[in-house]
N, C-alpha and C positions, 0 to 999 in steps of 0.2 A: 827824451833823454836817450841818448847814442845806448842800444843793449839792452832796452826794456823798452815794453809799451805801458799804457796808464788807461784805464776807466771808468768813470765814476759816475755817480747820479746817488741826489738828495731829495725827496722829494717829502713835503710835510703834510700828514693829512688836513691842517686846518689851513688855515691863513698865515699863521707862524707856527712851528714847528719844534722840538726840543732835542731832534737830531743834531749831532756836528762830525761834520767830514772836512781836512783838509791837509795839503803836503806845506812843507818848508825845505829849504834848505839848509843846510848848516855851516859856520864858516869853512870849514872844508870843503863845500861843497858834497856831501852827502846830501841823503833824503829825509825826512821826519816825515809821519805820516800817521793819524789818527781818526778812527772812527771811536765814534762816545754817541752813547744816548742817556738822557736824562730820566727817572721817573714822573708819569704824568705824562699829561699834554697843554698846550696849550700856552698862556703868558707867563707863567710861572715856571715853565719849565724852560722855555725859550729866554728867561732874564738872568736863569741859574747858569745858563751852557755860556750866556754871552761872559759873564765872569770868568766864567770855568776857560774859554778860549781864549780871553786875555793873558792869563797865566800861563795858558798853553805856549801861545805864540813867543814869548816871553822869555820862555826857559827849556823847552824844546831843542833847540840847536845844540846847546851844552849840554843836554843829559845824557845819560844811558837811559831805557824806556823804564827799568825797574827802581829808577833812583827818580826818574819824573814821576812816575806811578803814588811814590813813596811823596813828593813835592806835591802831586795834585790833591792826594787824599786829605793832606791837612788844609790847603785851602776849600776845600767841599766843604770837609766835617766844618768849618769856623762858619762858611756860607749857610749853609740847611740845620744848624743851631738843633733846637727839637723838631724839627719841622717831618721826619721824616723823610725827605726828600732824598735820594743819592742817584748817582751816576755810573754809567757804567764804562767802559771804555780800551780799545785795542790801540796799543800804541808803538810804533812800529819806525824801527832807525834803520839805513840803507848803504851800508856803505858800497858805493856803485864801484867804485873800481875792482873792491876784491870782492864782491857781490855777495859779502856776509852779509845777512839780516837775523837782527834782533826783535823780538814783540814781547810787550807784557801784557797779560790780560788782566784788568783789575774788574769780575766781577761779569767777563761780556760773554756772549755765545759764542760758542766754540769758533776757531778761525779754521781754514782748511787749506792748506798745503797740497797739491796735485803736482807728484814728482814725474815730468813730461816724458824720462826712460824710461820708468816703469807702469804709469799709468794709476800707482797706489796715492791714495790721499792721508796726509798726517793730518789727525787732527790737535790741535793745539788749545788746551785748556786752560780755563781763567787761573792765575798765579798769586792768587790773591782775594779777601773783600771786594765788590764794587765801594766807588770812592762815596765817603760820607758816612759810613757804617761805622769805622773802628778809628777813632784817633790812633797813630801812631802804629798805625800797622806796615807790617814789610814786603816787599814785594818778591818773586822770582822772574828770570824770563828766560825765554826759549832763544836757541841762536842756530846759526844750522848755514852752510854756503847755498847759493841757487845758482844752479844749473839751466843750460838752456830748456827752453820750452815749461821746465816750472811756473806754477801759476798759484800765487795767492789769494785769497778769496776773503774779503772784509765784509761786514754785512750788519742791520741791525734786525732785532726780532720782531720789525713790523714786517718783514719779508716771514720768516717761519710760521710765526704766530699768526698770518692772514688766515682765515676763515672763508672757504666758498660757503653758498647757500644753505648747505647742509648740514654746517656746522665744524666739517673737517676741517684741519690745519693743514697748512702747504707745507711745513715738517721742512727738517736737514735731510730728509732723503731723496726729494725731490730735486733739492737744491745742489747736493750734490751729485747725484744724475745728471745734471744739465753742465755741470761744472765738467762732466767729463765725456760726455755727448760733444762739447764746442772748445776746450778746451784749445785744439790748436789750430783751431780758427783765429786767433786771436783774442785782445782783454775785451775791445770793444763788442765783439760777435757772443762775450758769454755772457756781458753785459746786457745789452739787446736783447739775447734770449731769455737770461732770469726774470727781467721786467714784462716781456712779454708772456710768458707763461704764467708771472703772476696774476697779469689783468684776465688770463682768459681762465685760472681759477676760482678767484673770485666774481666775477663778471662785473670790477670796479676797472674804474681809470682811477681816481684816489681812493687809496685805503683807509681803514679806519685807525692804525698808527703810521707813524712816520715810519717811513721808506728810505733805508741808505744803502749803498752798496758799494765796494771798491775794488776794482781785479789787477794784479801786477801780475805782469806775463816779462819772465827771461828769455833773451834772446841774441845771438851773438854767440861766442867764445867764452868755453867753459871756463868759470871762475878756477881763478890763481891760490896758490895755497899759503 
């Protein structure tokens, strides 16, 4: 898309997965965009998201993220019954031309924002329960214009929470180090690198959660007011 670039990768530690990453457009042609991960692994988690991304797809284009957030929670909570099972999920609308973006976080690891003038990172806090937790709960969300060279950072905590040999975790410090080491190299170069630094701290090529990640990088002429 003319004024952004996009990069992504899902990768599931088993043979099915309970990650979900993906864009839509909207009849306006904006962007929707969501990273969600399930609780668990495995068939159960991967039959809960395929629901959970029916709905998404569904009703995504017409929401605000805070009023979807609010729309996904009741279908979870009816889905995972007693089951304890919920979901977590960063949901994120784009309006490309005036380059506002909105994100709700219902429940996910922090999202991070690297403002490309100044080189400082926002971090952006869940707004809410993860979905499934609380019938009937409300959502907020964060909204904010992007400037060029700004770079979002989506991610799930099979990237943090990875474990080298020793038992350490790969942590949001690492992650955002590397967020601002490649930062304007492009989405795809900080992409490439987070994956690759993961495999050489664990000393996996698959991990032992699911792996998602997604970087929007602005670029072009600075958004209109």
């Amino acid at each position: 898309i003319d004024g952004y670039e996009f990069a992504w990768r899902s990768l599931a530690a088993k043979s099915i997965g309970g990650d979900y990453l993906d864009f839509l457009r909207s009849d306006l042609g904006d962007l929707c965009a969501v990273v969600a991960d399930a609780s668990g692994h495995g068939i159960n988690s991967a039959l809960l998201m395929t629901s959970f991304r029916a709905t998404y797809r569904g009703s995504a284009p017409w929401q605000d993220p805070h009023e979807l957030a609010a729309l996904l929670n009741g279908h979870v909570t009816h889905e995972v019954g007693p089951t304890g099972m919920f979901i977590t999920a960063a949901l994120v609308y784009l309006d490309l031309a005036r380059r506002r973006l909105a994100i709700t976080s219902a429940g996910h690891n922090p999202c991070f924002l690297l403002r490309g003038a100044t080189g400082e990172v926002e971090t952006i806090e869940s707004h809410g329960p993860a979905l499934g937790f609380v019938a009937g709960a409300h959502y907020a969300q964060f909204e904010t214009a992007l400037e060029p060279t700004d770079v979002l950072l989506l991610y799930t905590d099979g990237i943090t929470e990875a474990t080298a040999p020793d038992g350490q975790m790969f942590g949001e410090t690492r992650l955002l180090q590397l967020l601002r080491e490649h930062a304007d190299a492009g989405a795809e170069v900080v992409l490439e690198r987070v994956l690759a630094a993961l495999r050489a701290f664990t000393g996996r090529e698959r991990q032992d959660d699911d792996v998602s990640l997604l970087v929007l990088r602005a670029t072009g002429e600075r958004a209109s007011t």
